[in-house]
N, C-alpha and C positions, 0 to 999 in steps of 0.2 A: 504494500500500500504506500503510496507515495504522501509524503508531507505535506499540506497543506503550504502555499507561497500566499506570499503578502502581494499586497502591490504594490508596494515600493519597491520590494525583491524583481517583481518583474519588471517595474520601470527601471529598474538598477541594469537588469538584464540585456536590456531593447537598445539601453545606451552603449552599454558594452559593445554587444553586437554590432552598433551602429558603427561605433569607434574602428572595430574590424574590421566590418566592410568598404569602410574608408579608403585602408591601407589595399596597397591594387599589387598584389604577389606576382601579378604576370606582366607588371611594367616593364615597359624594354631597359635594356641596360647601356647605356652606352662605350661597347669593348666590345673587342674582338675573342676575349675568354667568352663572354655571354651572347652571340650573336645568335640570332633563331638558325643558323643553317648547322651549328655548331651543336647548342644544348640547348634545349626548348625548357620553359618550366615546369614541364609536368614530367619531364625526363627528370629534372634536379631532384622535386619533392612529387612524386603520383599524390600522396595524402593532402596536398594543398587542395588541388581541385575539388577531390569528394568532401573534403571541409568546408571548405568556399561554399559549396553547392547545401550543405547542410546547414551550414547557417543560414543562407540567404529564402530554403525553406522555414527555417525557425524564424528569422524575421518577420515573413510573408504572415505564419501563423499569428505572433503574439500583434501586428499592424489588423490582423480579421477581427482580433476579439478587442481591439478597443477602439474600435468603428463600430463592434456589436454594440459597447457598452456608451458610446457616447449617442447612441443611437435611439437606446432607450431611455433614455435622460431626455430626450427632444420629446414635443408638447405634442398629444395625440390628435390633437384636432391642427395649431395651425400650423407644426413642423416646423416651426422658424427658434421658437425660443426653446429656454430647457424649464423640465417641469418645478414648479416653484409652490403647490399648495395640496396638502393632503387632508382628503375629507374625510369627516369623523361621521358617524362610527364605523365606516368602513375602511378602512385605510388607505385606501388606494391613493396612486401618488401618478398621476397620467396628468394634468393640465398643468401651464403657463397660470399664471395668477391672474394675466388681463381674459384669457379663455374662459377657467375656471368664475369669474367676477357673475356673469349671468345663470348661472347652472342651483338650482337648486336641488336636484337630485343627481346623483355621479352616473357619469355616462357610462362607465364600466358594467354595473350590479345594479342600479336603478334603486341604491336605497338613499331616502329622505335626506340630505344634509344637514345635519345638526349643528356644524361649527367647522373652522378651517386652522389648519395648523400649517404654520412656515416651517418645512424642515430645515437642518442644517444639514449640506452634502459637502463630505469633503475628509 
C-alpha cells in the first residue's frame, strides 16, 4: 500500500521534475570527441532516454490531475470564477458567490437553503 502524499510533496515533485526537464541531455556538444557521426547520446547513456521519457510521462500525469483539480474549484453554473459559498444544511460547495446570490435552494440536491458559509480553501 502506498503512503499517502501531501500536496506540497507533489508540488515539491512537479518542480523537481520541471527542473529536469529543463536540462536537455541530448544537446549537441561542440567537439569533435562528441560529434553525432562519432557517439550519439543514447550510445553514451541508453538509460537517459527511457528516463527522459518516464518523467516527461510523470509530468504529463501529475499537469492531468491538477487541471482535474482546478477544474473542480471552477463555478458550476458560470465556469469563469472559483466556487466561493457553501450551502447549509447540505454542504455542497458548487457556486461563485455572485451565482450562488439568487439560489434559494442548491442546484445540486434541491434542498431549502438555510444559511451560506464562506469556506477557507487553501
Amino acid at each position: 500500500m502506498k503512503p499517502k502524499q501531501s500536496a506540497g510533496y507533489k508540488f515539491l515533485l512537479m518542480m523537481i521534475l520541471y527542473i529536469i526537464l529543463q536540462y536537455n541531455p541530448f544537446q549537441q556538444v561542440e567537439s569533435t570527441y562528441f560529434s553525432s557521426s562519432v557517439c550519439s547520446p543514447e550510445k553514451l547513456n541508453p538509460h537517459i532516454n527511457s528516463d527522459h521519457t518516464r518523467l516527461l510521462q510523470e509530468v504529463k500525469e501529475l499537469q492531468k490531475k491538477v487541471r482535474e483539480a482546478e477544474r473542480r474549484l471552477q463555478c458550476r453554473q458560470c465556469g469563469t470564477e472559483r466556487v466561493a459559498v457553501v450551502f447549509q444544511p447540505c454542504s455542497h460547495l458548487h457556486l461563485c458567490s455572485s451565482c450562488a446570490r439568487p439560489h434559494d435552494t442548491c442546484v445540486t440536491c434541491g434542498t431549502i437553503v438555510r444559511g451560506t458559509l464562506k469556506p477557507i480553501i487553501g
